[in-house]
N, C-alpha and C positions, 0 to 999 in steps of 0.2 A: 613514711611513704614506703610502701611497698616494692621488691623486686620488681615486679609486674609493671605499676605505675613507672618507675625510672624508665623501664626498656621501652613504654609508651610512649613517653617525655623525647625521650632519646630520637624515635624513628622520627616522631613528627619536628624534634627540631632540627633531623637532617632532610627533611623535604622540604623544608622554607625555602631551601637559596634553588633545589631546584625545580620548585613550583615559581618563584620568581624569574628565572631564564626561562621557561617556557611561557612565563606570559609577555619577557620582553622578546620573545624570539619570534613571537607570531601578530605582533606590532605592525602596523604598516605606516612606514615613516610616510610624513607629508613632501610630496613633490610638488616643486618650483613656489618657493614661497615666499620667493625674495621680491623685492619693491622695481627694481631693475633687472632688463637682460639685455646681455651684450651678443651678437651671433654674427653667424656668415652662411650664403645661401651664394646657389650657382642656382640657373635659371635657365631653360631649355625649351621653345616652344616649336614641335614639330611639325607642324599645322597652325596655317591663318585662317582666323576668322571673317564674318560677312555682317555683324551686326551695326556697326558703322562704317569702318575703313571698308572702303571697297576693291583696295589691291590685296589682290589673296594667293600671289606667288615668292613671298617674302618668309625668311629664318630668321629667327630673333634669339639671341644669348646673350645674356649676361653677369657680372656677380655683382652681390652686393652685398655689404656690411650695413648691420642693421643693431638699433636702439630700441629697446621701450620701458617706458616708466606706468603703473600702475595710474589707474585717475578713479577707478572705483574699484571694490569690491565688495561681492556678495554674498552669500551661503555656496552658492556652488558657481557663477561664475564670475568674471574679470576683465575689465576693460582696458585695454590698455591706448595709452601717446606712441606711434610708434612707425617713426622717422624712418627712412632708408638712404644709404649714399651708394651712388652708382660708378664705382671707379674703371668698371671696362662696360662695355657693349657693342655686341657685333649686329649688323640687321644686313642679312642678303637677299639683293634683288635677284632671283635665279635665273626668269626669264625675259626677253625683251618682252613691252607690253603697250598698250596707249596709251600710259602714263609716262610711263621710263622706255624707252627704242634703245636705252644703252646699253641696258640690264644684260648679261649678268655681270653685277658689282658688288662688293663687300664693302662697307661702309663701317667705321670703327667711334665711339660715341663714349661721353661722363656724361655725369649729372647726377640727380638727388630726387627722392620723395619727401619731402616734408611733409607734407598734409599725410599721414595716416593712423588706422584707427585697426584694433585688433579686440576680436572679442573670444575668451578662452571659457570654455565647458567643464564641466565636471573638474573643476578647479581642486587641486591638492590630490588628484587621482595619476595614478602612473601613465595613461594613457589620456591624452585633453585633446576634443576638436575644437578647431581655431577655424576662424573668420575674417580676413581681412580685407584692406582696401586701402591702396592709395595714389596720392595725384602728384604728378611731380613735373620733371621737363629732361631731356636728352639734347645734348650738341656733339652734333656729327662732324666727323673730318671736309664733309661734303653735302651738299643740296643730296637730299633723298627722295625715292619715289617719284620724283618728277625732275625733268631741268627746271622749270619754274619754280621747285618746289622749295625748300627752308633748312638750313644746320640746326636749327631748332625745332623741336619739337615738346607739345604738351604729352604730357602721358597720365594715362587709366587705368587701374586694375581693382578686382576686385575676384574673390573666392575663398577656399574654405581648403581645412585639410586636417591633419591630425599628429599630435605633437606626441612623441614616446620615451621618457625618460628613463636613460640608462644608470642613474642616480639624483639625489634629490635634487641638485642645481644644475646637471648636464643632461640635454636633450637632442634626439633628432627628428625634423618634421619635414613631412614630404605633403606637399599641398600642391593643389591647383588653380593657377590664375587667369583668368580673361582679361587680356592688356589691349589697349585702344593708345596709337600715337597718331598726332596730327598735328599742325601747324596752326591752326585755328585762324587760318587765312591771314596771316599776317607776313603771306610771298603770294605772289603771282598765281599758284597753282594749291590746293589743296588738297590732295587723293586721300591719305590717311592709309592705315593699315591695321589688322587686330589681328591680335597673336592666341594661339591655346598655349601657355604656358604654363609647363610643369617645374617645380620648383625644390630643391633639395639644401636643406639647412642644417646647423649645428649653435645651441641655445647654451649660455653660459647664467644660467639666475644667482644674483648674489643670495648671500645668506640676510638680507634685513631688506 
């Protein structure tokens, strides 16, 4: 072997390790790939809605801790099981009304969504829009929306929004939801009310 040949041997066996870090350095890990995610969302609707509820002088806040478990996947998106527990909720009546002559009241509320379903985009991409919906029920300190009206309430939402991870298992998504509560007539009175809620989370995806 020649001089030549060595010092050939030589260059190219020093650019293996750094042709191998530049191709693990411009890699793009897969985000949220985990089977579960654990998270917390605060919830904030500025504005009631009119699509069913027809009291539209109403704030609605709340937080929730939130589950979900994968039930399918695809090429590029994911479906997921995915519960929510309501451990605070505020809903103010601002103004007196035909429904409520009390108002204004602050009214304080638990509960749970169980029934919900999320469907996630561009799955394993650092930036994923999200889909969700779900049904559940709220108990009030007190009859809301009306004196006739129930401590219980059914609850609706449903919307969309977009999930942005700051690494591959921690995320945060700000979405929008249209929430519908009602009694579903099971007090005296039924008014109902629907909220524009905006919603602000933080996603923990295990690693399997």
């Amino acid at each position: 072997m020649t001089p030549l040949h060595s010092l050939v041997l030589s260059a190219l066996a020093a650019l293996v390790p750094v042709a191998a870090f530049a191709q693990s350095s411009t890699e793009i890990p897969a985000f949220g790939t985990g089977t579960q995610v654990f998270g917390a969302s605060a919830e904030y609707a500025p504005a009631a809605g009119e699509i069913w509820g027809y009291t539209t002088h109403t704030r609605f806040e709340s937080l929730l801790l939130q589950y979900s478990v994968a039930i399918t996947h695809g090429k590029r998106t994911r479906l997921r099981y995915a519960p929510e527990l309501v451990p605070f909720a505020t809903l103010l009546e601002r103004t007196p009304s035909e429904t409520n002559p009390t108002a204004p009241v602050r009214s304080y509320a638990y509960g749970a969504r169980p029934v919900g379903l999320e469907l996630d985009l561009r799955r394993g991409s650092r930036v994923e829009p999200v889909f969700s919906t779900n049904e559940g029920f709220l108990y009030y300190n007190r009859r809301v929306l009306s004196p006739g009206g129930s401590q219980f309430m059914y609850t609706l939402d449903f919307g969309g929004g977009v999930r942005v991870f700051a690494s591959p298992q921690n995320a945060l998504t700000v979405s929008y939801r249209y929430q519908h509560e009602s009694n579903a007539n099971i007090s005296l009175h039924n008014p109902g009310t629907d909220n524009h809620v905006i919603a602000i989370g933080f996603s923990h995806f295990t690693r399997r």
